[in-house]
C-alpha positions as CSV (number, residue, x, y, z in Angstrom):
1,X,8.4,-11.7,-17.3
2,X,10.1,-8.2,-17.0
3,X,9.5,-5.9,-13.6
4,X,10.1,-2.3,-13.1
5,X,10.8,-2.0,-9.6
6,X,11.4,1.6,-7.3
7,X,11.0,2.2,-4.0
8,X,12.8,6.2,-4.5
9,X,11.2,8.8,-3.2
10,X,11.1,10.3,-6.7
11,X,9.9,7.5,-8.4
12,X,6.5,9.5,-9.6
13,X,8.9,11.0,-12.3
14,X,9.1,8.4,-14.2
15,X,6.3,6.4,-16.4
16,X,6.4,3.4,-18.7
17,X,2.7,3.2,-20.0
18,X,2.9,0.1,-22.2
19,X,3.4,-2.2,-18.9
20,X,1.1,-2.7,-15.8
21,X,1.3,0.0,-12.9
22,X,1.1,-1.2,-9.3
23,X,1.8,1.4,-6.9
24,X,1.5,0.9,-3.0
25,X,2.4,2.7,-0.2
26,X,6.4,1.4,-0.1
27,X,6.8,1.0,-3.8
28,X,5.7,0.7,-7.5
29,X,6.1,-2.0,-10.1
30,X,5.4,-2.1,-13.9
31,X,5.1,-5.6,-15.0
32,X,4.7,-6.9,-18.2
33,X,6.1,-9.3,-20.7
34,X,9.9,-9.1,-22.2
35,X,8.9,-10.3,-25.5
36,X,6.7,-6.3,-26.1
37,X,8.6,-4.3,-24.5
38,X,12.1,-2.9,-25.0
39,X,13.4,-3.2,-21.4
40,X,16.5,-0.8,-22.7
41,X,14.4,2.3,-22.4
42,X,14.7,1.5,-18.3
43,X,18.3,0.7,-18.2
44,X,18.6,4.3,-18.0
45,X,16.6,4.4,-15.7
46,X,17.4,7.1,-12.4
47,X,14.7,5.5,-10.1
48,X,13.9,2.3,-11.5
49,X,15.6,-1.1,-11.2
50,X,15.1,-4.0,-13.5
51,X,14.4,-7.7,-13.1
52,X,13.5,-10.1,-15.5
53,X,12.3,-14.1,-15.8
54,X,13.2,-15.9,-12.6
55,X,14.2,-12.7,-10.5
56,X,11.4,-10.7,-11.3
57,X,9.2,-13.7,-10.3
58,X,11.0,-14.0,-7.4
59,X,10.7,-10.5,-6.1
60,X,6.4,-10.6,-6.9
61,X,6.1,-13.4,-4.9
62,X,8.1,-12.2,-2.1
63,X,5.9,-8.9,-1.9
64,X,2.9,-10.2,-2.7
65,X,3.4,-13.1,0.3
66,X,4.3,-9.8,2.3
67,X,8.3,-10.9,3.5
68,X,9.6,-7.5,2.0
69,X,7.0,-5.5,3.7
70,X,8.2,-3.4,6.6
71,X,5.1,-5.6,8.6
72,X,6.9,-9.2,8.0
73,X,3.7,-11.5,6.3
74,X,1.4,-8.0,5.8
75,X,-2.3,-9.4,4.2
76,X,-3.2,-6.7,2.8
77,X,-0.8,-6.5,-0.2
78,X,-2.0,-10.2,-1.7
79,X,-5.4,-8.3,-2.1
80,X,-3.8,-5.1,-3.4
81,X,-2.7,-7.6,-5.7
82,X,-5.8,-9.4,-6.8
83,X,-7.6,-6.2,-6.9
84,X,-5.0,-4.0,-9.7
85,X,-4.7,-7.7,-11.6
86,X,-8.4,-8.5,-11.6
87,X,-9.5,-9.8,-15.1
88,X,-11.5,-6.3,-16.2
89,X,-9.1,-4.5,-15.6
90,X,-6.5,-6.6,-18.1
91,X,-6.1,-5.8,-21.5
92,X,-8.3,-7.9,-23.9
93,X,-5.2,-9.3,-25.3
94,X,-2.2,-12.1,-25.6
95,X,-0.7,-9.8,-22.5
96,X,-4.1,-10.0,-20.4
97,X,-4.1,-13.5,-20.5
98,X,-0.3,-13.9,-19.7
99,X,-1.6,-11.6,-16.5
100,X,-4.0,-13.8,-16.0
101,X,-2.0,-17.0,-15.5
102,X,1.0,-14.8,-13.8
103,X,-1.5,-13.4,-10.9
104,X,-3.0,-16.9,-10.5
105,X,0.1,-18.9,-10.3
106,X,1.7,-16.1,-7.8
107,X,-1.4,-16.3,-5.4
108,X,-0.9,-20.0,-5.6
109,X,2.8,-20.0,-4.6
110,X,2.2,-16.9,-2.1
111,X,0.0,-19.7,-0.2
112,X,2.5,-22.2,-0.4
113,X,4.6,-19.6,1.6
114,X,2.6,-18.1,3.8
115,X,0.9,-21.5,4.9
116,X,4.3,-23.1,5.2
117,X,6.8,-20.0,6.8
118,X,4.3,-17.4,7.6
119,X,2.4,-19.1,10.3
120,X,0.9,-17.5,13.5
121,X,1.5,-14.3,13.2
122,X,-1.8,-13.1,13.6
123,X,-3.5,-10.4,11.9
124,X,-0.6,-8.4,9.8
125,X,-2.1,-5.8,8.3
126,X,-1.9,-2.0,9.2
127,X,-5.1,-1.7,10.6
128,X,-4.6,-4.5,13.2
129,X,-1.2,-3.6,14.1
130,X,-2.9,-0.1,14.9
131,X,-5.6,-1.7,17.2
132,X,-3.4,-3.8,18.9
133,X,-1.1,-0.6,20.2
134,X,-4.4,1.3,20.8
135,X,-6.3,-1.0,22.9
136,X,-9.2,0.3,24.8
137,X,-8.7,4.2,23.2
138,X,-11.5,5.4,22.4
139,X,-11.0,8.9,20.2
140,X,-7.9,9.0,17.6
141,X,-6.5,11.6,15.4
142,X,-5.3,9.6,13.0
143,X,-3.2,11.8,10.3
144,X,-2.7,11.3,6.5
145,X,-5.2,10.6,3.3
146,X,-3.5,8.5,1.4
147,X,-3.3,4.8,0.7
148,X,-1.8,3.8,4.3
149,X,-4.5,6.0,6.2
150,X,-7.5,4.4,4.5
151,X,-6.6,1.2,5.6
152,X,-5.6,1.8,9.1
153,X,-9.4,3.8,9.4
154,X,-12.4,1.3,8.7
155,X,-10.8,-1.0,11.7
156,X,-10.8,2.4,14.3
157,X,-14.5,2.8,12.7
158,X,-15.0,-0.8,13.5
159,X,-14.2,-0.2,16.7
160,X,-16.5,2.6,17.6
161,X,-14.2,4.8,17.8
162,X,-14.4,8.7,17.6
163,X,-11.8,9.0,14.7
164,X,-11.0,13.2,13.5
165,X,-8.9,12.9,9.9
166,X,-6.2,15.2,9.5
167,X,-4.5,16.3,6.3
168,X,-3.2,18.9,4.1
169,X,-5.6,18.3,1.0
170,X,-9.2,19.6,2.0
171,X,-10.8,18.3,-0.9
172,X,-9.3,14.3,0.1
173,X,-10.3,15.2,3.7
174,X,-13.9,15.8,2.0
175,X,-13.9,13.2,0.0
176,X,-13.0,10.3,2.8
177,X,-16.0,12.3,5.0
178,X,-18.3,11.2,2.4
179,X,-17.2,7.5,2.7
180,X,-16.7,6.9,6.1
181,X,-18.2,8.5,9.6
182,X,-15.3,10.6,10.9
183,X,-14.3,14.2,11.4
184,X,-11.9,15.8,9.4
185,X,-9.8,18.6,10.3
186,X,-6.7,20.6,8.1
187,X,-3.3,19.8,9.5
188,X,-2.1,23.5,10.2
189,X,-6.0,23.9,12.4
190,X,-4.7,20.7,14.5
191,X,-4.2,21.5,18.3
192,X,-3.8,18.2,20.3
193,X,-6.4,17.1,23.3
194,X,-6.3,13.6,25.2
195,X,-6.7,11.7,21.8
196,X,-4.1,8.9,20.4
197,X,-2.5,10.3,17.3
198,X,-2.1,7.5,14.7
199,X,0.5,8.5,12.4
200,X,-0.4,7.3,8.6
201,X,1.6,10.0,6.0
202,X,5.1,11.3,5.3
203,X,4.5,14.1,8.0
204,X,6.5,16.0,10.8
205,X,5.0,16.6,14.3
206,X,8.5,18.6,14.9
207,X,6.3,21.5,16.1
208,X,3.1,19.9,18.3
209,X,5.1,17.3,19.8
210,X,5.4,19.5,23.4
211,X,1.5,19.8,23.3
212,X,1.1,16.0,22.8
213,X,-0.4,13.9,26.2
């Protein structure tokens, strides 16, 4: 098992197309197998670390079981998981399978872990960490369109909430307008009212902060 591993804020830079790409909101991993790829092209890596056999299994399991997430046991990166490793998506090959029994066997022990260490911690995902600071709110500007935003919104929807999206990109703000029941606004048209502001993208509030109730 080899893994490609970055966190870096650059990290986009980089590619390695002959291995798997898993990119979430903290990081992104290519995985693949040792034995067809020359892991010395990433030893020069500037933004990518490598692991390989037991270490690189070790650092999948402890993200997809959600202990190196910045929300300790988050859910919602075990179906990230299944989703990027599901078996259409694999290559019709001797790698595909090796996917195949790698995801499986990774699920399995990410049980083991969460059943046995990650107990009662109630719902960690985004979404429901977001719910539980809003409470009874009932409108929410909830900034961003990327990865992180789309998964705190369907709970706000959920909760009949009057949700206005804000972002720089009008053509994402468009696009998430046609999936889901909410109002979308550019970020530089923003002017704060009595609304929560959930916070969901790499952005500054520097300059409305003094107009925020």
């Amino acid at each position: 098992l080899l893994i490609l591993h970055s966190n870096d804020k650059n990290r986009d830079r980089e590619n390695f197309p002959s291995l798997l790409h898993w990119k979430t909101c903290m990081r992104t991993l290519y995985i693949g197998d040792i034995r067809i790829f020359d892991h010395s092209q990433a030893q020069f890596s500037r933004h990518y670390e490598t692991y390989v056999g037991y270490e690189a299994y070790k650092l999948l399991l402890e993200i997809v079981s959600g202990i190196r997430s910045r929300l300790l046991g988050e859910t919602e990166i075990l179906a990230q998981f299944k989703e990027i490793l599901k078996n259409d998506t694999l290559p019709k090959n001797s790698l595909g399978d090796y996917l195949k029994k790698l995801r499986d066997q990774i699920i399995e022990d990410s049980r083991k872990i969460r059943s046995g260490h990650l107990r009662f911690l109630g719902d960690q995902s985004y979404g429901g960490l977001a719910n539980r600071y809003l409470k009874s709110t009932k409108e929410v500007a909830l900034f961003g369109t990327g990865n992180l935003a789309i998964k705190v919104l369907p709970r706000q929807i959920k909760k009949n909430r009057k949700v206005t999206v804000i972002g720089r990109n009008l053509e994402k703000l468009k696009e998430i307008a046609t999936k889901y029941p909410v109002q979308i606004q550019t970020l530089d048209a923003f002017v704060p009212n009595d609304e929560a502001i959930v916070i969901a993208a790499p952005i500054s509030l520097k300059e409305i902060i003094p107009s925020i109730k």
